[in-house]
C-alpha positions as CSV (number, residue, x, y, z in Angstrom):
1,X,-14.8,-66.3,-8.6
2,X,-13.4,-66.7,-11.9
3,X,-13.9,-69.2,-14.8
4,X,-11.7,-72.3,-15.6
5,X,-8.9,-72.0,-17.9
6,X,-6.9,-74.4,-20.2
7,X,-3.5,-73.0,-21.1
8,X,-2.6,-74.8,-24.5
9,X,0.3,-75.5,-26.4
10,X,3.3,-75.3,-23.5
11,X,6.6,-76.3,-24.5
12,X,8.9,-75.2,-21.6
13,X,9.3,-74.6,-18.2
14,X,8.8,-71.2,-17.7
15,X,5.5,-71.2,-19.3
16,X,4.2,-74.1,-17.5
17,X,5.6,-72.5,-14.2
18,X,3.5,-69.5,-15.1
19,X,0.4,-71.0,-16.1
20,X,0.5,-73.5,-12.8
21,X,1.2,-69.9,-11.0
22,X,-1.2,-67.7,-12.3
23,X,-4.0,-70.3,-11.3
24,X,-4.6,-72.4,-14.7
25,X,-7.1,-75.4,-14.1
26,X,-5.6,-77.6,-17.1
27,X,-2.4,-77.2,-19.2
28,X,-2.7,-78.5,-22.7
29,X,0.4,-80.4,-24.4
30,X,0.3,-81.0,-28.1
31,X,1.2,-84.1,-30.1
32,X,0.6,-83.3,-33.8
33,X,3.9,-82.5,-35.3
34,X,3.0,-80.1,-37.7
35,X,2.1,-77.1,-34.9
36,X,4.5,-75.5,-33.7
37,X,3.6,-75.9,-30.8
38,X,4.6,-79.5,-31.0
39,X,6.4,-81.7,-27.9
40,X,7.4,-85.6,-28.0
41,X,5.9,-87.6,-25.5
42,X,9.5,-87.5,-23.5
43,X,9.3,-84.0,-23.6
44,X,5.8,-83.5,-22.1
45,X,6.5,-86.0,-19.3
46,X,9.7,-83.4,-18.0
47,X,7.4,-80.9,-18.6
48,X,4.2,-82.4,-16.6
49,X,6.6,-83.9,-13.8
50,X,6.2,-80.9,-11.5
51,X,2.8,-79.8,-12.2
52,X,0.7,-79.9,-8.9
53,X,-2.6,-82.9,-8.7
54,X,-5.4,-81.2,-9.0
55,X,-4.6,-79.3,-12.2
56,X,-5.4,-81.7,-14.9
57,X,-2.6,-82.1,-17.9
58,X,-4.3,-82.9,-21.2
59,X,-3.2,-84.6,-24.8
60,X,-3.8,-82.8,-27.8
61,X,-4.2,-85.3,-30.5
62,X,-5.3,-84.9,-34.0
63,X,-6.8,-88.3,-35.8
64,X,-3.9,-90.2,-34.0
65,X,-3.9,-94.0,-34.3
66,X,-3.9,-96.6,-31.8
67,X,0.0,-97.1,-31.2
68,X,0.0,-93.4,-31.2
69,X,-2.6,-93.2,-27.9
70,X,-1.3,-95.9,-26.4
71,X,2.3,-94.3,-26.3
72,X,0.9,-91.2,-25.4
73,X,-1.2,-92.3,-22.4
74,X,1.5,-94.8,-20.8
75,X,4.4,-92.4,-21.2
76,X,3.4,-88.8,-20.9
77,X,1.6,-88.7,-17.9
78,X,-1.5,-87.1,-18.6
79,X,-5.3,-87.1,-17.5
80,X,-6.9,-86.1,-20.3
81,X,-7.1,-86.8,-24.0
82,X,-8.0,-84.0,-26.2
83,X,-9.1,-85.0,-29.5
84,X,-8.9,-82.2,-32.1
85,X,-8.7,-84.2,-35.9
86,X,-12.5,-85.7,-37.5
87,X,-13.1,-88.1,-35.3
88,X,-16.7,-89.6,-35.4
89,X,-18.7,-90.1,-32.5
90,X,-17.5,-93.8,-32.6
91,X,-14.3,-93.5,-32.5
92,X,-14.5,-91.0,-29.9
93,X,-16.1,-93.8,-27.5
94,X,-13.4,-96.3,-28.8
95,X,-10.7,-94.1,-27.7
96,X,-12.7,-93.7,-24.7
97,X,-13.2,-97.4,-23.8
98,X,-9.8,-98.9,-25.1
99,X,-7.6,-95.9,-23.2
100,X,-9.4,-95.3,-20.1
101,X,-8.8,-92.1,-19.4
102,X,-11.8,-89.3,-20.0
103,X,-12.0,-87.5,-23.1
104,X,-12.8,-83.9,-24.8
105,X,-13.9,-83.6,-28.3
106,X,-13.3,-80.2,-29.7
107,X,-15.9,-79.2,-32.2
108,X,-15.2,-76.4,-35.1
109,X,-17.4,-73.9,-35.3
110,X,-18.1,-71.4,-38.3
111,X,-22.8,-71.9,-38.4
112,X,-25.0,-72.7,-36.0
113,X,-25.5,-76.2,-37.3
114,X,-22.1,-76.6,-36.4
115,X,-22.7,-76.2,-32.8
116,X,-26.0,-79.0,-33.1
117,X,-23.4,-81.2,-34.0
118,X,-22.5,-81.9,-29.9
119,X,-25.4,-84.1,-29.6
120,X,-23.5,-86.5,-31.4
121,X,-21.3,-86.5,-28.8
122,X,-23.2,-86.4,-25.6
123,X,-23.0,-89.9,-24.6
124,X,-19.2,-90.7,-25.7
125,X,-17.3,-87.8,-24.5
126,X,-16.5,-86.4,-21.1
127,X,-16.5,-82.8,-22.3
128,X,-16.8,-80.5,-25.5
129,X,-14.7,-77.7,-26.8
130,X,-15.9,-75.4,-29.1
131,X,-13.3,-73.8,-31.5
132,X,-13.1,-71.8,-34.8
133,X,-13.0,-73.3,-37.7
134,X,-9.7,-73.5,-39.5
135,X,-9.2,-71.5,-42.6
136,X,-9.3,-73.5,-45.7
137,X,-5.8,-75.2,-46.5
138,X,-5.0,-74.6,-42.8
139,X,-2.5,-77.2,-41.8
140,X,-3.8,-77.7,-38.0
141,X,-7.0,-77.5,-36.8
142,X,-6.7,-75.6,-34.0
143,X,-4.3,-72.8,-32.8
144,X,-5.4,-70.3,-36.1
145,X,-5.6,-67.6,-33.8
146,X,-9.4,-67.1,-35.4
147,X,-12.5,-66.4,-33.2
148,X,-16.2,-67.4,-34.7
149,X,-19.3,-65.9,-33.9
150,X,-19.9,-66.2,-30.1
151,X,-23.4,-65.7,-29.9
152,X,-23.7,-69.1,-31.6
153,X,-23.2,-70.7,-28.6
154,X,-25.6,-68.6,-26.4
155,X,-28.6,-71.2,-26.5
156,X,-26.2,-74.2,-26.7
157,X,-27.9,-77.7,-25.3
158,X,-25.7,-80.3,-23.7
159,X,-25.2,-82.0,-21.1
160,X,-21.5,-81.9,-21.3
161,X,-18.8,-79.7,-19.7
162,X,-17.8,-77.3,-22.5
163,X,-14.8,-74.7,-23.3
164,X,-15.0,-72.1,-25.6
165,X,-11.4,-71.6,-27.7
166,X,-10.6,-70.0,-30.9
167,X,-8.6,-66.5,-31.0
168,X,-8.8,-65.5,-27.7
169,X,-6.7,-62.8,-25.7
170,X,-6.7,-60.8,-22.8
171,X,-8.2,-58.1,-24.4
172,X,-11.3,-60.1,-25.6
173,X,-12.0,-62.6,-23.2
174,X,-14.3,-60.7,-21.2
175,X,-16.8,-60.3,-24.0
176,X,-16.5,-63.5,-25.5
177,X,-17.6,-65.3,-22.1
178,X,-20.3,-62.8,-21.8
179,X,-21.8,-63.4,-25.0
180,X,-21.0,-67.2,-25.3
181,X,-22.1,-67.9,-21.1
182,X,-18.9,-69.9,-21.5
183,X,-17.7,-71.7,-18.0
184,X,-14.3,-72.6,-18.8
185,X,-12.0,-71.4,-21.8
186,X,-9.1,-72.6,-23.9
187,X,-6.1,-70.1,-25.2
188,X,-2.9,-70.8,-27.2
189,X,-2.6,-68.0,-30.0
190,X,-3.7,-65.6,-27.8
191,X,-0.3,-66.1,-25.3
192,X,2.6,-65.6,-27.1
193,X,4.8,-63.7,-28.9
194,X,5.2,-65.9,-31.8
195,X,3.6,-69.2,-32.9
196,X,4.8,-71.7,-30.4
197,X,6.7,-69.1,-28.4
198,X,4.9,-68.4,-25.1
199,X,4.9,-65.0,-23.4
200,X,4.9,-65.1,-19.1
201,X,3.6,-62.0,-19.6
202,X,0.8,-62.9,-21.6
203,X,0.0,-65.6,-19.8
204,X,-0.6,-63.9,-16.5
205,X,-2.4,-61.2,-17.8
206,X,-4.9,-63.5,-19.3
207,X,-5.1,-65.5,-16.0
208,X,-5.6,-62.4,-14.1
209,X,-8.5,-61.5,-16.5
210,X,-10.0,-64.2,-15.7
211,X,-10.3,-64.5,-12.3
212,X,-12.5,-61.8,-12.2
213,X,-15.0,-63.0,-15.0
């Protein structure tokens, strides 16, 4: 049967090809120019233009501002905003209500009361992701390549749809589902060669390890 994955951090169109290929259920674009894993708006919408309905296209944003959003989600064609910076609860709903388009907070993870932190965010987000921690004086939050403790996750309570992300590969996807009960799962790091240099190779190995989890 398989689990849903989110292939994050695309920046051309071999890698999206692959990803839409090897049976990705979301593809992840990311507007925080310090990553390297960065894309303008223009960019994305090439990028998105041939992507089949069905799989959904997400926004990675990191604290962005309202002129920011609103460029984003009239210009880069995508269903999803993913919000990966401090934002509260409130703001989350904001961004919500003023953008209309569905939402995913992404949570970092390092102690357990790090995961009761999603209650906050049961009734103003659409879905959850759970992701490492970044290392201190980290310049993004996500995309560290660092896994947390899985088992953290085992008991989680919430409502929402959730993803699990932070360091994952081929190799380790397996267990970290297992352990986590995860039902959908993010991967960036985990892909490529080099930071922000995606590996077809990679990527369909990871897809085809997941189809059978």
């Amino acid at each position: 049967m398989g689990i849903d994955v989110k292939i994050c951090g695309l920046s051309d169109e071999d890698a999206v090809s692959a990803a839409v290929e090897g049976g990705a259920a979301m593809v992840g674009f990311v507007f925080f120019p310090p990553s390297p894993r960065y894309v303008t708006v223009e960019r994305a919408a090439e990028l998105l233009s041939p992507v089949p309905k069905g799989i959904i296209r997400v926004g990675l944003v990191v604290d962005a501002d309202d002129d920011r959003l609103a460029d984003i989600t009239a210009n880069a064609g995508i269903d999803l905003l993913q919000l990966h910076g401090s934002e509260t609860p409130e703001r989350v709903r904001d961004i919500r209500q003023r953008f209309g388009l569905p939402v995913m907070k992404v949570l970092g993870v390092l102690e357990a009361d790090d995961v009761r932190v999603a209650g906050q965010y049961e009734d103003v987000a659409d879905r959850l992701m759970f992701d490492a921690k970044p290392p201190v004086g980290a310049t993004r939050p996500g995309g560290n390549a660092r896994a947390f403790d899985w088992s953290l996750l085992s008991d989680i309570n919430t409502n929402l749809p959730w993803m699990l992300a932070g360091g994952l590969t081929a190799e380790n996807v397996g267990e970290a589902v297992n352990i986590s009960r995860a039902g959908a799962v993010d991967v960036s790091s985990g892909i490529e060669d080099a930071p922000g240099r995606k590996s077809l190779k990679k990527i369909a190995e990871f897809l085809a390890v997941t189809k059978n989890l």
